[in-house]
N, C-alpha and C positions, 0 to 999 in steps of 0.2 A: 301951309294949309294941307288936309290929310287928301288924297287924291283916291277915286276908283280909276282902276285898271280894266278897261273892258279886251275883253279878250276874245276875240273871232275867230274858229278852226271852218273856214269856209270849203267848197270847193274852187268858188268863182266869185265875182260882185256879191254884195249883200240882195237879199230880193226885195226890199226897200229902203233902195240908200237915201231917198232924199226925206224920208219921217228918221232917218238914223243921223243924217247931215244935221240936222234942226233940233234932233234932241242932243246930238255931241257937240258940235260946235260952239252951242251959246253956252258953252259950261263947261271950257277947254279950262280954265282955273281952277275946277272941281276935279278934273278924269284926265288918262291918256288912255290913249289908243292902239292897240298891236292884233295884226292881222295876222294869221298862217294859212294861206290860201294854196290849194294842189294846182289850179290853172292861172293864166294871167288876168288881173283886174282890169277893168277898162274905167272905172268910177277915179276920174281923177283925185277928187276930194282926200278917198281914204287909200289911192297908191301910195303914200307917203307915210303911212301907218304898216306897211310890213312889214314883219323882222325880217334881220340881214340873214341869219342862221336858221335853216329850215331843214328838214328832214322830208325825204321821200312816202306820202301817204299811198299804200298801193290801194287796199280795202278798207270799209269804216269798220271792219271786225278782227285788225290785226293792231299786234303790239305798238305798230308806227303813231295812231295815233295818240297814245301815249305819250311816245315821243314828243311828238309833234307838242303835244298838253305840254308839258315839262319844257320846253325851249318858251312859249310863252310866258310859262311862271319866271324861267332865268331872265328873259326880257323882261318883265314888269317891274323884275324886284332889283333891277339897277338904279330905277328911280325910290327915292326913299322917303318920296313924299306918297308913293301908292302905298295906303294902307290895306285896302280891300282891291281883290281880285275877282273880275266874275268873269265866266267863260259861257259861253252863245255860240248858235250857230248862224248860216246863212239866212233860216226862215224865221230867225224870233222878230218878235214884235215889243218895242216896249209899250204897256199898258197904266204905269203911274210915272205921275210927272217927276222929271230930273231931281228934282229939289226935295218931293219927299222919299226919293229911293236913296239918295244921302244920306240925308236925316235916320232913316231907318235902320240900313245897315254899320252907319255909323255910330251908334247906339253901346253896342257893345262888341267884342274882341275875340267873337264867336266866329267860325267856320259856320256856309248853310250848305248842309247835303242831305238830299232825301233818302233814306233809308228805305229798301225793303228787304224784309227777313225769312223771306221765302218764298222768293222769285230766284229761277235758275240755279238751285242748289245741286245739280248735276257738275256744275263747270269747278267745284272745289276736286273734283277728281283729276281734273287736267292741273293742280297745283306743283307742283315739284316737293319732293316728300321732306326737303327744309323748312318750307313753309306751313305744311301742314301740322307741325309741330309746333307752330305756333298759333295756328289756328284751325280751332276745330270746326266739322262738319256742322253742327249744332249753330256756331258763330258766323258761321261765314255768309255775307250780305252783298244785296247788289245793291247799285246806288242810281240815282238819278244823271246822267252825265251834265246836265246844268246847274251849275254851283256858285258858292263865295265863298274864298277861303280871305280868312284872318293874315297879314303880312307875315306873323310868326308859324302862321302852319304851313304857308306855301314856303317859307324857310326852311323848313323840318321836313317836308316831303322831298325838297330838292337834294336831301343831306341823305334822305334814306331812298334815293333814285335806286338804289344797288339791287333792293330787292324786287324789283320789277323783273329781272331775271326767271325769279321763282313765277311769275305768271306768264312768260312768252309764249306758252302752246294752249293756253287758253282763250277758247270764242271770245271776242268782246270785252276783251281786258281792263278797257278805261270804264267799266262797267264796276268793277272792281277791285282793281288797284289801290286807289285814293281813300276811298271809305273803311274796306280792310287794314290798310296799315294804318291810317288814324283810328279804327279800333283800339288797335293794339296798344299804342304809344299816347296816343290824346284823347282817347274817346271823349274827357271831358270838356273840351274844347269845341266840340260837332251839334251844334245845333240839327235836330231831324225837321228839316223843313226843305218843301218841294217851291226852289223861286220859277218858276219855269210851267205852266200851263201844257198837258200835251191831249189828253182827253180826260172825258167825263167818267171814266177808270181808273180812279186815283192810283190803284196798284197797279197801271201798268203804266210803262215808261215811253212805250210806242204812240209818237205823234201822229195826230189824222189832221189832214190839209181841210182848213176851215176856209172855206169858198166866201163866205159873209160874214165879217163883224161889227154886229151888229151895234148899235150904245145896248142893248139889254143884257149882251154879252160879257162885254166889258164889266158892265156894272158887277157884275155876277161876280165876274173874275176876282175883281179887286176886292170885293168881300169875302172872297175866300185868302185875298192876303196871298194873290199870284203880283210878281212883278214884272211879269214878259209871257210873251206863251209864244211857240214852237208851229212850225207848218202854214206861215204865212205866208204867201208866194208872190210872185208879181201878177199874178191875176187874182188873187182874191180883193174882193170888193169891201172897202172901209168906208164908216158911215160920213158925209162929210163933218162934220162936228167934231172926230176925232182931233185932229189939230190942234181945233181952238180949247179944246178941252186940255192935254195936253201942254198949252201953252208953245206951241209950235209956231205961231203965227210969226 
């Protein structure tokens, strides 16, 4: 059976492990699980989901965590029953249930990353002038850092790791790294879709901590065809009915 790879670049515990317990566990036949965490877990559950091979995260706006990105695609893609790869953070939340984020992403053999085309178009000048020649000021794109890559493009990004070189002295690299080279080489592969909720500024990528969600919220969400959203904390309040909605119980 084809598996999702859920991928967490944490700094610490998730900030709701036990709605992530209930929606991972009863569907450990469908997914696996790889954590890259900067400090130690104390969530027994998903200790045992870290990778063995980790790299040192210093700031979230240096090349590391790229790095960091790329050791979990090489862990995922040992198992070769993960088809789909999605990468999260500490504060997401999922928002549709297990069964049809399957269904959905497993549909077809596309990558999802959201594309913007002209956000941060300053940072193509910190590129190294090998890559600028393969891509121009006019192309060059930031992305969403919440994604789904296809098993055959996180194969292909891991082969073309080299040119991550050409981005190291640039701001925020896992911003664009991934979406730039699969320009280049697959663009037709890239679905432009944002899975990842962060605000009601669809062009910007910067999450705001949502204090209440609400069911109106939710509802909202999933009609726009989100399947997580970003800045959920351990004090923000969920309606209780999320659960059983969910199918968490």
């Amino acid at each position: 059976m084809s598996k999702i790879a859920f991928c967490f670049l944490t700094y610490s515990d998730l900030d709701r492990p036990k709605i992530w317990m209930k929606y991972l566990e009863n569907n450990l036949d469908k997914c696996n699980i790889y954590i890259h965490n900067k400090f130690p877990l104390k969530n027994n559950f998903f200790k045992k989901y870290i990778i063995k091979n980790k790299t040192k995260t210093y700031k979230k706006t240096d090349i590391f965590i790229v790095f960091a990105t790329l050791l979990l695609i090489r862990s995922a893609l040992k198992n070769e029953e993960n088809k789909k790869i999605i990468f999260l953070s500490q504060s997401c939340l999922p928002i549709i249930p297990f069964n049809k984020l399957y269904e959905i992403i497993n549909k077809d053999n596309l990558s999802y990353i959201k594309t913007f085309h002209n956000n941060k178009k300053g940072r193509y000048h910190s590129l190294l002038f090998d890559m600028k020649e393969k891509i121009s000021y006019d192309n060059f794109v930031k992305q969403h850092p919440n994604m789904v890559l296809d098993r055959e493009d996180a194969e292909f990004i891991v082969k073309k790791n080299h040119y991550l070189n050409y981005f190291k002295y640039m701001l925020c690299p896992d911003e664009h790294f991934f979406i730039n080279i699969f320009n280049i080489f697959r663009k037709e592969k890239i679905k432009n879709k944002q899975i990842c909720f962060c605000n009601f500024n669809l062009k910007n990528t910067q999450g705001k901590e949502h204090k209440f969600i609400t069911k109106e919220l939710i509802k909202q969400l999933r009609d726009l065809n989100f399947f997580f959203m970003r800045k959920v904390t351990k004090k923000s309040f969920i309606y209780k009915d999320f659960i059983k909605e969910m199918k968490l119980n």
